[in-house]
C-alpha positions in Angstrom: 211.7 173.0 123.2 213.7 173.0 126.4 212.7 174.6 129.8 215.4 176.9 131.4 217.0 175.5 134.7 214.9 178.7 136.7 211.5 177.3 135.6 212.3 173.9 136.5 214.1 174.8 140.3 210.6 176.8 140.3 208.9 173.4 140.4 210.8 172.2 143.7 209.2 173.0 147.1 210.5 173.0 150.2 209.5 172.2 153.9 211.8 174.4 155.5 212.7 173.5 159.1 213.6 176.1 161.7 217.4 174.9 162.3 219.8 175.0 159.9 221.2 172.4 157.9 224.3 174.0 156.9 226.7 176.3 159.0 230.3 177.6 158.0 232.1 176.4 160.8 234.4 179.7 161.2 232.9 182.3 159.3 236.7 184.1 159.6 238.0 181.7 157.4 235.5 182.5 154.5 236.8 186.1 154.6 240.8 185.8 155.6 241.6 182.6 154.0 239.3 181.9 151.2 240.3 184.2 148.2 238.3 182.8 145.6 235.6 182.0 147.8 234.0 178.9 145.4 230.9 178.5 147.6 229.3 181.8 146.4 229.3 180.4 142.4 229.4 176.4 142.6 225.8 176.3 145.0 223.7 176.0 141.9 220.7 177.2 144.2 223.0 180.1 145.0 222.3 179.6 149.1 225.8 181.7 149.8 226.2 185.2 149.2 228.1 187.7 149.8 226.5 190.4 152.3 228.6 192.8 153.3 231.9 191.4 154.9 230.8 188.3 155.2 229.2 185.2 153.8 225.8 184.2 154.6 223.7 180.9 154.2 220.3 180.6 153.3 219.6 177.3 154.0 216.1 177.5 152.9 216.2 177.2 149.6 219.1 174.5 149.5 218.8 171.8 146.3 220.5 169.2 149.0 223.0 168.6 146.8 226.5 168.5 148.6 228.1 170.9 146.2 229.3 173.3 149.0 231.1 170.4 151.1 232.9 169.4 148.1 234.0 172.4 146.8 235.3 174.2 149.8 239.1 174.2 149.7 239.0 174.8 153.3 236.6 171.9 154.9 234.9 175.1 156.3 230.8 174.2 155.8 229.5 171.9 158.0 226.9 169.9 156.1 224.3 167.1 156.4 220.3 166.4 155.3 217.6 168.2 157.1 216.2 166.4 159.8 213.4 164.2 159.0 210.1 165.5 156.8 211.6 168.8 156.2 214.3 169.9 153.0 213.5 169.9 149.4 210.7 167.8 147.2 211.6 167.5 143.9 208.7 167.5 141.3 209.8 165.4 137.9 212.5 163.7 139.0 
């Protein structure tokens, strides 16, 4: 028996700090330039969406992973860890 990917992302908790961790660096570019827009599918703790006209980030629940940085065609998310004590715990590895 194997546990879905929702009930173990359940398991991780997060010390969520009041600045943000991640920013789009020109939130135009997202909407004008980006067609495909690859952060709002590849983020596998889906922290982009799509609100409106524009793409937001809730950091808050991010895995930490550097998915976003990579896959942005446009260099357009500015990315690093949470400052120190605060981000994700992972439970179980």
């Amino acid at each position: 028996m194997s546990a879905k990917v929702e009930d173990k992302l359940f398991l991780n908790r997060f010390n969520v700090d009041d600045e943000s961790h991640l920013r789009l660096i020109d939130p135009d570019v997202c909407m004008k330039k980006c067609d495909d827009q690859p952060c709002l599918y590849i983020c596998p703790a889906n922290v982009y969406k799509m609100e409106k006209d524009r793409v937001s980030v809730n950091y808050e629940g991010c895995l930490e992973c550097g998915s976003c940085r990579v896959g942005c065609p446009h260099f357009n998310i500015d990315w690093r860890f949470p400052r120190g004590g605060y981000g994700v715990r992972h439970k179980f590895g």
